[in-house]
C-alpha positions as CSV (number, residue, x, y, z in Angstrom):
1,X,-7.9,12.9,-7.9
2,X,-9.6,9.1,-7.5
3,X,-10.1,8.3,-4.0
4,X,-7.6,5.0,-5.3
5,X,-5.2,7.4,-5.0
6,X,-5.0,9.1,-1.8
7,X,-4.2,12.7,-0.7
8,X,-0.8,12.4,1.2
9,X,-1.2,15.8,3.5
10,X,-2.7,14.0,6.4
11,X,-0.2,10.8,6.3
12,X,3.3,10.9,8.6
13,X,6.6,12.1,6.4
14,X,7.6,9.2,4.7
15,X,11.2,11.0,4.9
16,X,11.5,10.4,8.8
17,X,14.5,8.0,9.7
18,X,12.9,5.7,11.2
19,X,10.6,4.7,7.6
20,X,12.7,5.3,5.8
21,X,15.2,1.9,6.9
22,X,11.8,0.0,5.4
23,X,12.6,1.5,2.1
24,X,9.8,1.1,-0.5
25,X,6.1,0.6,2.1
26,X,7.8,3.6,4.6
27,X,5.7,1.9,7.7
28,X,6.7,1.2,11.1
29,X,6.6,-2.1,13.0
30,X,3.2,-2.6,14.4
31,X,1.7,-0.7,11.5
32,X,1.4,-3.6,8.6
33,X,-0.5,-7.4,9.7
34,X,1.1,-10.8,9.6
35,X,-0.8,-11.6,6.2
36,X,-0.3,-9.2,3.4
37,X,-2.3,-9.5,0.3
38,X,0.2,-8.2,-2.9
39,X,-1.9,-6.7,-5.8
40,X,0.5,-4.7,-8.3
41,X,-1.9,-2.0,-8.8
42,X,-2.4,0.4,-5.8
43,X,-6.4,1.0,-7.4
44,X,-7.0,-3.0,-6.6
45,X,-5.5,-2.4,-3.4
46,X,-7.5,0.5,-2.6
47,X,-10.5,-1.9,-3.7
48,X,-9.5,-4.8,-1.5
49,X,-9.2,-2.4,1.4
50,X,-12.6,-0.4,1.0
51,X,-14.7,-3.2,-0.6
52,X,-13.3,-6.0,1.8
53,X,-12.1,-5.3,5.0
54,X,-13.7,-3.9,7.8
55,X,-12.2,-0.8,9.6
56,X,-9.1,-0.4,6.9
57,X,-7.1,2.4,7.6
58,X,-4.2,3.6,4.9
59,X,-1.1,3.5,6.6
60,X,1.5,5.3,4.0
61,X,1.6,5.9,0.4
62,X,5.6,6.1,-0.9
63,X,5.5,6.1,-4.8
64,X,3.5,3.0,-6.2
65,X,3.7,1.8,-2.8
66,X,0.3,1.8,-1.1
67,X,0.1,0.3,2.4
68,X,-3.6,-0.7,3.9
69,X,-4.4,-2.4,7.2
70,X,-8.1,-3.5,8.7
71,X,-9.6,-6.6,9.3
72,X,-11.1,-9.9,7.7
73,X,-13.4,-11.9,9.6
74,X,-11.6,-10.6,12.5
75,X,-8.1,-11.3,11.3
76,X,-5.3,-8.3,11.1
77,X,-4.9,-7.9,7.1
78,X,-2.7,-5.8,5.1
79,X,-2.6,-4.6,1.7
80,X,0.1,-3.7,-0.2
81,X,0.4,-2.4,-3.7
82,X,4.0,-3.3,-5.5
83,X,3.8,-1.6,-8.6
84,X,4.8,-3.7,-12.1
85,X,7.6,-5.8,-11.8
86,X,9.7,-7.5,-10.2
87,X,12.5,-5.0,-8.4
88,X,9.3,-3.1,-6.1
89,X,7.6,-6.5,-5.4
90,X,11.1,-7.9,-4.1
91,X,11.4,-4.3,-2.1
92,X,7.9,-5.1,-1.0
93,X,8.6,-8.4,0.6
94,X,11.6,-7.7,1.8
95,X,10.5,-4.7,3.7
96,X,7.3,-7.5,5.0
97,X,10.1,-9.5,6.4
98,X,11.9,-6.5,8.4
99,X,8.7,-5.5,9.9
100,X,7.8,-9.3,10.9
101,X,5.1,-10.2,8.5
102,X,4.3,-14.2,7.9
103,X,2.5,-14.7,4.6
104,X,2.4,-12.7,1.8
105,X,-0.5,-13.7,-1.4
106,X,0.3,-12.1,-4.5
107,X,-3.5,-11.3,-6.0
108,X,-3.1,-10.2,-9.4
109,X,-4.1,-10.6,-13.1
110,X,-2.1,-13.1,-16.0
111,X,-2.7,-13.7,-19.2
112,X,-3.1,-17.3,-20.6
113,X,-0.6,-19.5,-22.2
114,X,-3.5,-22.1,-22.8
115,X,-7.2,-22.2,-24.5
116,X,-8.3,-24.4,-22.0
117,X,-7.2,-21.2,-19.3
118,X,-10.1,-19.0,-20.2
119,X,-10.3,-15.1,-19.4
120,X,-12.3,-14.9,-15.9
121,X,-10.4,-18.4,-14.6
122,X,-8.3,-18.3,-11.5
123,X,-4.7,-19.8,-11.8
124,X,-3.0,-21.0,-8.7
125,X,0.9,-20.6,-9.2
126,X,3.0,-23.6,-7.9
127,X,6.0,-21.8,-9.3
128,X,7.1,-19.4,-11.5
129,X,9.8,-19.3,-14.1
130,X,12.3,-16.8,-13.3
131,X,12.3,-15.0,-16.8
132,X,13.6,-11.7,-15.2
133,X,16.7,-9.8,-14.1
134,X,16.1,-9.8,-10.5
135,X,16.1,-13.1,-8.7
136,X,19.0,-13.4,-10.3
137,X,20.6,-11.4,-8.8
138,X,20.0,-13.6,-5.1
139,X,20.3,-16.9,-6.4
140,X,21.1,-18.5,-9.7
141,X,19.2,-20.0,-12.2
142,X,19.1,-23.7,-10.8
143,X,17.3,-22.6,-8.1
144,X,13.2,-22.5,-8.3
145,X,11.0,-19.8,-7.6
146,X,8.5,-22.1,-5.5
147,X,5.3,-21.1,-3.7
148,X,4.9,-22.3,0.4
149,X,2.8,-25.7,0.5
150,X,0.9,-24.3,3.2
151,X,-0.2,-21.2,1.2
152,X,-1.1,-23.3,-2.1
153,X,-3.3,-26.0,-0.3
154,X,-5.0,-23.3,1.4
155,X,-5.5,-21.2,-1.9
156,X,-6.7,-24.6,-3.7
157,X,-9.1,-25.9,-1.0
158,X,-11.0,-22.2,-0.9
159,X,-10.9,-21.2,-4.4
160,X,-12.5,-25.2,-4.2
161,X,-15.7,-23.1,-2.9
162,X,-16.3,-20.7,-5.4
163,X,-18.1,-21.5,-9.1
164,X,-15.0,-20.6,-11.3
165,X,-13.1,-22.8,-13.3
166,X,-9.5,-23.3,-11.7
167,X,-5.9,-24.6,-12.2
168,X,-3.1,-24.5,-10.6
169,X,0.4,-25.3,-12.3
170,X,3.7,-23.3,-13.3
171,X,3.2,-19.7,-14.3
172,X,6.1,-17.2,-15.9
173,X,7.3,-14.1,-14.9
174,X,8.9,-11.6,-17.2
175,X,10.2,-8.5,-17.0
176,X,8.9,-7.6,-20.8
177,X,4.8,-7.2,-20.9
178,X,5.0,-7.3,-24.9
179,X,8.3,-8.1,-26.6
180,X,9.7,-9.6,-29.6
181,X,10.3,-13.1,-28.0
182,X,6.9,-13.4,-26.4
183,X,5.7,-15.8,-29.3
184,X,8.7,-18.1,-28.4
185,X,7.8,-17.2,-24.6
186,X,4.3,-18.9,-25.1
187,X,5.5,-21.7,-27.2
188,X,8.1,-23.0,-24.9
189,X,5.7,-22.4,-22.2
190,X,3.1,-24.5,-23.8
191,X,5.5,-27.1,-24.4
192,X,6.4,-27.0,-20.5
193,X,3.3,-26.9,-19.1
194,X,3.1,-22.9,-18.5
195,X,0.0,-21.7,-17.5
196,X,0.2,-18.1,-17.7
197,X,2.4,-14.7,-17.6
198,X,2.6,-12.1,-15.4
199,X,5.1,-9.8,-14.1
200,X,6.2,-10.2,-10.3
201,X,5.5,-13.8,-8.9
202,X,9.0,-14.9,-8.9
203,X,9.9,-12.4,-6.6
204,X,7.2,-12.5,-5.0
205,X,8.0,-16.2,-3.8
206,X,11.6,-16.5,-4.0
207,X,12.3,-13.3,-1.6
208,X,9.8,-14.8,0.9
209,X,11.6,-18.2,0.3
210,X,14.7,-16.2,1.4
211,X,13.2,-14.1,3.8
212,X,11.7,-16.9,5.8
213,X,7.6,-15.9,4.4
214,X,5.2,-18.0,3.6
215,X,3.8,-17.2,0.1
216,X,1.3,-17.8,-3.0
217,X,0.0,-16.0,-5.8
218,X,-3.3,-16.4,-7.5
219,X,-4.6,-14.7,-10.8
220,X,-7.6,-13.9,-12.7
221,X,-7.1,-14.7,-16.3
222,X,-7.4,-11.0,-17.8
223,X,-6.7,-12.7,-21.9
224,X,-4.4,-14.2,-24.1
225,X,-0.8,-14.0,-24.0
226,X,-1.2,-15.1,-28.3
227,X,-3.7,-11.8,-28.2
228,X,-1.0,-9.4,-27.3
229,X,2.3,-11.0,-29.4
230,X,-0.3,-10.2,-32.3
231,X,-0.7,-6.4,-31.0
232,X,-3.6,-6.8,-29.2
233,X,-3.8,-5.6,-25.5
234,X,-6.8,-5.0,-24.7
235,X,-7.6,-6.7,-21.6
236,X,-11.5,-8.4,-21.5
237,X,-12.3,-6.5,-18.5
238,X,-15.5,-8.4,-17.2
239,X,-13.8,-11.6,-17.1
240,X,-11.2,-10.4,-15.4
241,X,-13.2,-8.5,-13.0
242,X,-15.6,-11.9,-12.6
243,X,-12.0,-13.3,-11.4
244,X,-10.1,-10.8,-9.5
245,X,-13.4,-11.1,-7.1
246,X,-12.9,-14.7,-6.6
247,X,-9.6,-14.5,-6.3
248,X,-9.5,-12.0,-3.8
249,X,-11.9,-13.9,-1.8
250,X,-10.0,-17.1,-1.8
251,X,-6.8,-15.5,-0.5
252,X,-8.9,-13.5,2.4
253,X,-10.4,-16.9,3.4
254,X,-6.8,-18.7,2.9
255,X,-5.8,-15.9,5.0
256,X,-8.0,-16.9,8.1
257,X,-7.2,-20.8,7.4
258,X,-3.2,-20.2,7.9
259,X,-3.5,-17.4,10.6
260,X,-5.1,-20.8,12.9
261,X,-2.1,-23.0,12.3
C-alpha cells in the first residue's frame, strides 16, 4: 500500500460518537488548523503534508477523506482531501465550519476552456458556475458561487511571485468529467469568459459563503477541456506537476498573509 494512503490501525475509531457528529473528516475540535488547504485527491494531500509542512501529523482517514495538520512558516495548517465532486467537498467544508476553521483554499487541477490558458498555468477562480446538483440544493440558481476578496487578493499578489503564467476569471464546475454536452459546456464558456472546468469549486465557495469561511481555489492547468470532448484524457502530467507546485505554494504563503489580518 503507497504511503499516500495510510494504514488506519494506529488512528482513533472513526465510529466513536463524538467524530462521528463531523461526518465526512471524523476529527475533533482542536485537531484541524484555522486554514485548510482542499486538494480532491488524498495522494496530493499526502504530498502537501510530507513535502510542505513541517511536523505534519495525519489526523484521521474516513473514506476519501484524508485529514493532515503541521505547520507552515510557523502557521497551524491543515490538509484535507475531498474526493471528486461536489457532495464530499460541501461535507468537507461544512464539517471546517463545525470545528471552527476560517479559510479554506481549494488547490486542485482544471482543464482549460482557452488556448491562451496553457497546461502548467495557474488559474485563480473569482467564481464558479454552479453546473451541478448540489448547491442547488442551498440556494438557487440566481445566486453566485463567489470566492472571499480577501482570499483572491492574497492568492493573486503571491502567485504574483512565482515565474508562471496566470489568470484569474470565472471557472465551471460540473458534476460530469466527460459528457455528451461538454462541447456546448466549452462553447458557452468561451463565449462567457470561462476559464476552465473542474469538479468542486462551487461548493467549495458557496458552503463557506454560507458557513461564514473565507475561501479561494487555485488550479494548475492539467489540458484541454476540447482534448477530452474528442476522447482524449490524458492529462500532460509535467505541466501540471510544474503547476500544482506553484500553486500549492501560493496558497501556503496566502495562508500566512490572511492568518496576520
Amino acid at each position: 500500500m503507497s504511503s499516500a494512503w495510510p494504514d488506519r490501525s494506529k488512528l482513533p475509531s472513526a465510529d466513536d460518537p463524538a467524530r462521528a457528529s463531523q461526518r465526512a473528516i471524523r476529527c475533533l475540535p482542536g485537531e484541524v488548523a484555522p486554514h485548510v488547504l482542499v486538494p480532491g485527491d488524498p495522494v496530493r494531500a499526502h504530498k502537501i503534508a510530507t513535502d510542505y509542512l513541517t511536523d505534519a501529523k495525519l489526523v484521521m482517514v474516513q473514506r476519501e477523506f484524508h485529514t493532515y495538520t503541521g505547520h507552515y512558516r510557523d502557521v497551524p495548517v491543515s490538509v484535507v482531501s475531498t474526493g471528486v465532486g461536489a457532495p464530499g467537498a460541501c461535507m468537507v467544508v461544512q464539517d471546517l465550519a463545525k470545528l471552527g476553521c476560517d479559510v479554506v483554499i481549494r488547490v486542485g487541477t482544471a482543464g482549460s476552456c482557452h488556448t491562451e490558458v496553457k497546461p502548467g498555468d495557474n488559474v485563480i477562480g473569482l467564481a464558479a458556475v454552479r453546473d451541478e446538483g448540489l448547491t442547488h440544493k442551498f440556494l438557487p440558481p440566481m445566486y453566485p458561487a463567489a470566492a472571499h476578496f480577501s482570499v483572491t487578493r492574497s492568492l493573486v499578489e503571491q502567485n504574483a511571485k512565482h515565474p508562471v503564467d496566470s489568470h484569474v476569471g470565472i471557472v465551471h464546475t460540473s458534476d460530469a468529467f466527460s459528457s455528451p454536452a461538454l462541447k456546448q459546456d466549452i462553447e458557452t464558456g468561451q463565449y462567457a469568459g470561462v476559464l476552465a472546468i473542474e469538479m468542486e469549486a462551487s461548493a467549495v465557495l458557496m458552503t463557506s459563503a454560507i458557513e461564514g469561511l473565507r475561501a479561494g481555489c487555485i488550479f494548475s492547468i492539467d489540458g484541454y477541456v476540447a482534448n477530452v470532448a474528442e476522447g482524449n484524457t490524458v492529462p500532460d502530467k509535467q505541466a501540471r506537476n510544474r503547476g500544482i507546485q506553484v500553486a500549492i505554494n501560493t496558497a501556503l504563503e496566502s495562508i500566512v498573509s490572511l492568518s496576520q489580518s
